[in-house]
N, C-alpha and C positions, 0 to 999 in steps of 0.2 A: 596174236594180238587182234588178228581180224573175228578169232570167235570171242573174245572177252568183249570185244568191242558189242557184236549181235548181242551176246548175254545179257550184259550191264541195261540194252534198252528194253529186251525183250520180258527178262528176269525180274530187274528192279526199278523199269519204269521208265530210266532216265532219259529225257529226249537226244538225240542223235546230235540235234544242233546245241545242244547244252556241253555234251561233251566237244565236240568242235570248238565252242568258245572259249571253253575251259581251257582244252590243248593250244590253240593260239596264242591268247591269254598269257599262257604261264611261261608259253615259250618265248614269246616280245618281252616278258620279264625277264629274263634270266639274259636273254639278247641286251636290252638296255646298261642293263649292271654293269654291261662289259664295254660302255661306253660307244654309243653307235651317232652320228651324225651321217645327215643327206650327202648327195642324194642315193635314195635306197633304190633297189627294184625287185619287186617280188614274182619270182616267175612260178605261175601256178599251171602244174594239170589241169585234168576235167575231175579228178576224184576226191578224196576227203583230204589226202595230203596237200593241193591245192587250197582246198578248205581252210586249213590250218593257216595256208600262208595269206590267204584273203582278211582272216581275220585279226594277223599281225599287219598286215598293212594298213589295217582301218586302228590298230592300237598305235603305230608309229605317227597317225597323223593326230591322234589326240593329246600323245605324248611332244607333240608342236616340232616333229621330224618336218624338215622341209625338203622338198622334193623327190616327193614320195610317185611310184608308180606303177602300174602292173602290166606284167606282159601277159597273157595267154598263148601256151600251147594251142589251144583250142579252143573257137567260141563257143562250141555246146559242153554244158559243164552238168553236172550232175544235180539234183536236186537239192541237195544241201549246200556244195559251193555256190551253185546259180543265186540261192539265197543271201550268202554272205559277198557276193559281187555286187548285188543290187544293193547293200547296205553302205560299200565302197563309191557306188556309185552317187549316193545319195549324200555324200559329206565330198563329195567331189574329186577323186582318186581319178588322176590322169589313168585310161585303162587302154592298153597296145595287143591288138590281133597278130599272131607271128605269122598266120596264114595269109591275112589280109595286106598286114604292113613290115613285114620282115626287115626292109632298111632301118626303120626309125627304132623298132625293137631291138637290133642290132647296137645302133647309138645307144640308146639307153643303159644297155648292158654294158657297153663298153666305157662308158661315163658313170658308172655309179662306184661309189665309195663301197658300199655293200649291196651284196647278192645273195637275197635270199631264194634258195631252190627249194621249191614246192613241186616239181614236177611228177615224180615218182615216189610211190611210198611202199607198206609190206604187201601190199598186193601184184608187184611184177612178177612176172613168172618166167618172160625169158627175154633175149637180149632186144636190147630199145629200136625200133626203127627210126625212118624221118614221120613227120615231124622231129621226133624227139629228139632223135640223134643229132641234128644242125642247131637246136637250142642246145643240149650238152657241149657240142662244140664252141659255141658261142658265149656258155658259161664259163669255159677254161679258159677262154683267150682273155678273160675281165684282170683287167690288175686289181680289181676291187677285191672284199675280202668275202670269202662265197661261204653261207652259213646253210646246211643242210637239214631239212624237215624229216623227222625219222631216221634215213638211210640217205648219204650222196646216190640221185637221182641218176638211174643204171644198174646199180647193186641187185640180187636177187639170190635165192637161196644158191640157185643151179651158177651162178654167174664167173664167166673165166677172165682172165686178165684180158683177153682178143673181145672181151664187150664194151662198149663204151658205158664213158660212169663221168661224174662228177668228180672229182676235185674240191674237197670242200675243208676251208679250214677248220673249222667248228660243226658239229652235227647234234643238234638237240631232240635226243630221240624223247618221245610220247611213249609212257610206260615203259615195256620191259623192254632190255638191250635183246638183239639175235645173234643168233651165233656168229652171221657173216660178218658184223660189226669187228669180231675179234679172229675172223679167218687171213690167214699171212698176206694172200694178196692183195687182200679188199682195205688192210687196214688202215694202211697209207692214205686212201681215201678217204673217212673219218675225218681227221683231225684230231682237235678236242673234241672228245666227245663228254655229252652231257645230257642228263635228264630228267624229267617234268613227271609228276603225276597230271594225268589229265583228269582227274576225277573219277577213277574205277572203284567200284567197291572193294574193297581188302579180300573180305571173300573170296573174290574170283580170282584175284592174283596167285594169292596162297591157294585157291586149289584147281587151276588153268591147267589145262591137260595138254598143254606143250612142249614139243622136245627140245627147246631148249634147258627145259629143266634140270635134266641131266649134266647141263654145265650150267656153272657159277662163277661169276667173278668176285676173288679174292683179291678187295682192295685194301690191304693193311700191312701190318709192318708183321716179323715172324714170332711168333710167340714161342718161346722156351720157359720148358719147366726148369725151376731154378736148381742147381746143384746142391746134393745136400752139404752144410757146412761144414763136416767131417770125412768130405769125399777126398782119397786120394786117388793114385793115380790107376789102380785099378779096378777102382770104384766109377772113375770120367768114362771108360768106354776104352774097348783095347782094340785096337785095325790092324786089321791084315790088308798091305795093298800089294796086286801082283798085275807087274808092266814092265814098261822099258826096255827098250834093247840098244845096243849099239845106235846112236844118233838121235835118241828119242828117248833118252832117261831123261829131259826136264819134265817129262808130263806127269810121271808116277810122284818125283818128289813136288812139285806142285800140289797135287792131292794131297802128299801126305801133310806139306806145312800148314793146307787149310785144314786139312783132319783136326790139329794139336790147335790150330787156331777155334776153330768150333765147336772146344773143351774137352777134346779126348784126351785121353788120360795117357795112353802110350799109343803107336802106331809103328807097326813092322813092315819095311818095303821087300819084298820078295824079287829079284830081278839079277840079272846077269852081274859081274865084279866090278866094271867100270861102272855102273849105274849104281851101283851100293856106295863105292868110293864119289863117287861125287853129290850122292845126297846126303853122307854125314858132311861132306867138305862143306854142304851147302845150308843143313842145319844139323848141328848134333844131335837133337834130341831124338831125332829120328832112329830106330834100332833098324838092322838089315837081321835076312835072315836066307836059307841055305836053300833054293828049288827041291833039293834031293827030298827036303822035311814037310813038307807044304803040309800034309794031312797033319804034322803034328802041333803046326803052327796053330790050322784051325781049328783045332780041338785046343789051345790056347786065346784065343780070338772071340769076342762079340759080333764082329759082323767085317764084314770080308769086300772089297773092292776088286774088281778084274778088269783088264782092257787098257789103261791109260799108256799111251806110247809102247804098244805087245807087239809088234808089229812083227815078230817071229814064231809066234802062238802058231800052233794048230788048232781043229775042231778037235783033235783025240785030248792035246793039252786041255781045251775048257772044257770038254766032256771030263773029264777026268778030274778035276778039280769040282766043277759046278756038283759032282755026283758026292764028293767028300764033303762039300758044303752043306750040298742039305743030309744026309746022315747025320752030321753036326747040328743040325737045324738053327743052321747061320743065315742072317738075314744078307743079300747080297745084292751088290748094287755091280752091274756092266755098262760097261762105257767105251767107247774110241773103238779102237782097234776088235776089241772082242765080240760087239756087234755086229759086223761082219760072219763072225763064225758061229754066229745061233742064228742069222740070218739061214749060212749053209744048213743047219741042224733043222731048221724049222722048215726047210721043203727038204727035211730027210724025211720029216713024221716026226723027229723024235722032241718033241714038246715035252710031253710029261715026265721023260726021264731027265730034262736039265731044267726048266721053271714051274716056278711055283706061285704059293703066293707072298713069300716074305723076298722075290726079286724084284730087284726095283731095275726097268731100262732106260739108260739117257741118251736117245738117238736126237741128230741135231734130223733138219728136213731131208735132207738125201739117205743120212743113214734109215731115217724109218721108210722111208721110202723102198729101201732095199730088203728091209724087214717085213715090208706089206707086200714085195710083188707090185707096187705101181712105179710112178714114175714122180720126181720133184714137183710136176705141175699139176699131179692128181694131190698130191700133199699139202702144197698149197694155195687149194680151193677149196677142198674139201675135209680139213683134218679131222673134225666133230666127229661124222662118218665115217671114214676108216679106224679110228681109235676106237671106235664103239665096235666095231667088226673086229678088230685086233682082241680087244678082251673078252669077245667071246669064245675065242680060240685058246689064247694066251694070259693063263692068271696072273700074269706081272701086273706092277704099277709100273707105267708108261711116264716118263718126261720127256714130253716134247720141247726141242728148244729153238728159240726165233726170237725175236722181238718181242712178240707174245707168247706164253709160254704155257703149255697146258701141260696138266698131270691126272693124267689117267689113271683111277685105283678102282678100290670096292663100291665106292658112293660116286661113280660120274668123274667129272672134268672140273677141274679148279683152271680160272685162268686166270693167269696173271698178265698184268698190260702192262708191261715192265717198260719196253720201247727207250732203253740207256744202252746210247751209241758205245759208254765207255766200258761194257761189257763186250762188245763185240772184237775181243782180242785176244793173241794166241795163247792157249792153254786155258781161257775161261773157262772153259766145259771143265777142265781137268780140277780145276780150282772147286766147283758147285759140285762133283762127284764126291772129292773130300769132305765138304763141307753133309754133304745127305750119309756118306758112311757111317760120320761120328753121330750123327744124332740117331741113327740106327745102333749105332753101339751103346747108346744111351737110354736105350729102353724104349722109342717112340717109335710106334709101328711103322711099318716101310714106305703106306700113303702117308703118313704123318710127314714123315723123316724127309720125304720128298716133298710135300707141298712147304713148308717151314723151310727145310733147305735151299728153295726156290724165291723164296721170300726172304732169306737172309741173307743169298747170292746179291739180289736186285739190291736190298738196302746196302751193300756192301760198296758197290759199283757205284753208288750213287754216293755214299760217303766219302770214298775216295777220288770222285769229281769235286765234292764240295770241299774238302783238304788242300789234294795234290794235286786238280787234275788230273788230266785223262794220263793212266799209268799203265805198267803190264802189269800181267796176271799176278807177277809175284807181288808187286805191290798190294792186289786184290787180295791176295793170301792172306798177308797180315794184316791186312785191315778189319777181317773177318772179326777177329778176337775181341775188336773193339766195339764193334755194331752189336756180336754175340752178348755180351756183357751189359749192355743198354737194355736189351730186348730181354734180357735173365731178370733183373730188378723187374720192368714193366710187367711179367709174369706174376711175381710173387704176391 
């Protein structure tokens, strides 16, 4: 952002304070809409994100906002906010030094309905000192409602949960979202998040040479190609799932009922006897089949599922299987339990003889964490970064899952800002594995099958909030069918 920013003036002319005005501007619009009365307080840096808030203060009082005011971080401001100050100063904006009068700035902050934080934007680089750190402190304690300029003021790319940050209910970024916006720890900070053009040329968006680019946010509902009207059942897509053992056979049938729910055509659970008798008990349609046969199953099979409640697997078992899979050149998706044992495999060396690129991984933060060699907390801070190192080692597509949800394939990072509490429950994972097998058996490549099936997951969860309430996973199961079938039509 900082170099579109130079470009746009350098390239095509446009004043520095034009874009500033613009960026404030659109951002007190978009603030307004959402219903803002006094009194406000705009607490600004010394640099252009201060800028921005200077010149939404000076729009709040034209807007006939009453009891409008600004604190300063610092009296020495930059060239262009100094400018936008003296324009505040000039329609008469109450303006508070945090250096000079800390008490009354204090009050103000602590009296205002809204808190607009201007203090930090993309140019931090590491974690905030005082000054800054005792206005952040002072921004959190506000009952008021705290709207943040770009990023909650603290945030930064390198930034760990032990930095101080903002707290911001709403975040109105200027231009393109960053990655940290949608990093696990920082997210919570955010809020709403929402954003402005500030007046860049298309140009330079479309061809910004930054690494966010590499991920994109996927905001929409899942697109399915429609069934052909003559498809039967194994024409829908045929699964193989292999899981379960003694105490943890709900996970594999889980899978399989959202397999049949996410319009597969038939699906075979592979697992011990009591785990077979209790997933016909649990739905019939489901077929069981014999360990002894595995290879013959998958040379019957479109695409093949491992890991859900395996919890007596070995490396030799998924070695041994993963190796008959791809000879089959079956697309395969791992999960739960089996993560674990390519985690062991993959500081054996042996990468190339068990993934490829039609596997798809669904590690929640700990298990990829275990899969990269770091630790939960390198996970999530950093996940952009290590998923980008993961695939250049590992030719999987990567699903990461969290609140926010990324999928790592051939083209970069899809993320999904999913953040539905009513996913967060037992078996979910096992449910969204189902639901990516079948549209792998359905002919959609394995990044496909996985950004769609992550996107059907979410709409599913949230259907199910809007129905029943917040329900278990098996609920989540069947509700798939119902969402799948909405999003089939909206295809065609």
């Amino acid at each position: 952002m900082i170099e579109i920013d130079a470009r746009a003036q350098r390239e095509y002319g446009i004043p520095g304070a034009l874009l500033m005005e613009t960026a404030g501007r659109r951002a007190w619009d978009l603030l307004a809409h959402t219903g803002v009365d006094g009194p406000c307080v705009f607490v600004c840096g010394p640099g252009n994100n201060g800028g921005d808030a200077l010149v939404m203060a000076r729009s709040a009082v034209e807007a006939g906002v009453l009891g409008v005011s600004i604190v300063l971080m610092r009296e020495r401001l930059s060239e262009l906010a100094a400018k936008q100050l003296g324009l505040c100063t000039a329609v008469g904006i109450e303006t508070l030094a945090w250096t000079s009068d800390q008490p009354t700035c204090r009050d103000r902050i602590a009296d205002a309905a809204f808190v607009i934080d201007g203090l930090f934007g993309a140019g931090l680089r590491s974690a905030v000192r005082d000054p800054g750190r005792a206005v952040i402190e002072a921004i959190g304690a506000s009952p008021g409602r705290i709207v943040s300029i770009d990023l909650p003021s603290g945030l930064h790319d390198e930034w760990s949960p032990d930095d101080p940050a903002v707290f911001a209910d709403m975040t109105v970024v200027t231009g393109l979202y960053r990655e940290i916006h949608f990093t696990p720890g920082a997210r919570a900070h955010c809020g709403e998040l929402h954003r402005v053009d500030p007046g860049f040329p298309a140009a330079l968006i479309q061809t910004a040479p930054d690494a966010s680019r590499s991920a994109r946010l996927v905001d929409r509902g899942p697109v399915l190609p429609p069934l052909d009207p003559d498809a039967y059942k194994s024409t829908r897509g045929k699964c193989v799932i292999i899981g379960g053992a003694p105490g943890t056979s709900g996970a594999p049938i889980l899978s399989g009922i959202a397999a049949l729910h996410a319009r597969a055509g038939m699906v075979r659970l592979i697992s011990d006897p009591e785990t077979c008798r209790t997933a016909v008990a649990a739905e019939p349609s489901l077929m069981t089949g014999d360990p002894d046969a595995v290879v013959r199953d998958l040379r019957w099979a479109d695409a093949l599922l491992v890991g859900p409640g395996w919890t007596d697997a070995t490396v030799d078992d998924l070695s041994r299987i993963l190796s008959a899979a791809r000879e089959a050149s079956l697309p395969v998706v791992i999960d739960a339990s089996a993560l674990s044992l390519v985690a062991a495999l993959l500081r054996d060396g042996a990468v190339g003889s068990i993934l490829w690129e039609r596997t798809v991984l669904t590690p929640h933060l700990g298990e990829f964490a275990t899969l990269t060699g770091s630790d939960i907390a390198a996970v999530r801070s950093r996940p952009f970064a290590l998923l980008r190192s993961f695939r250049e080692t590992v030719p999987a597509t990567v699903v990461l899952k969290s609140s926010v949800t990324y999928v790592t394939g051939p083209d970069g990072t899809a993320v999904v800002d999913g953040r539905t509490p009513a996913l967060g429950t037992a078996g979910s994972g096992d449910v969204l594995a189902g639901i990516i097998i079948a549209l792998c058996a359905q002919g959609l490549s394995p990044d496909a099958a996985a950004r769609e099936g992550v996107l059907l997951h979410l709409a599913a969860g949230r259907s199910m909030v809007s129905t029943h309430g917040f329900g278990t996973a098996a609920t989540l199961a069947r509700t798939v069918g119902v969402v799948a079938a909405h999003h089939e039509v909206q295809a065609r």
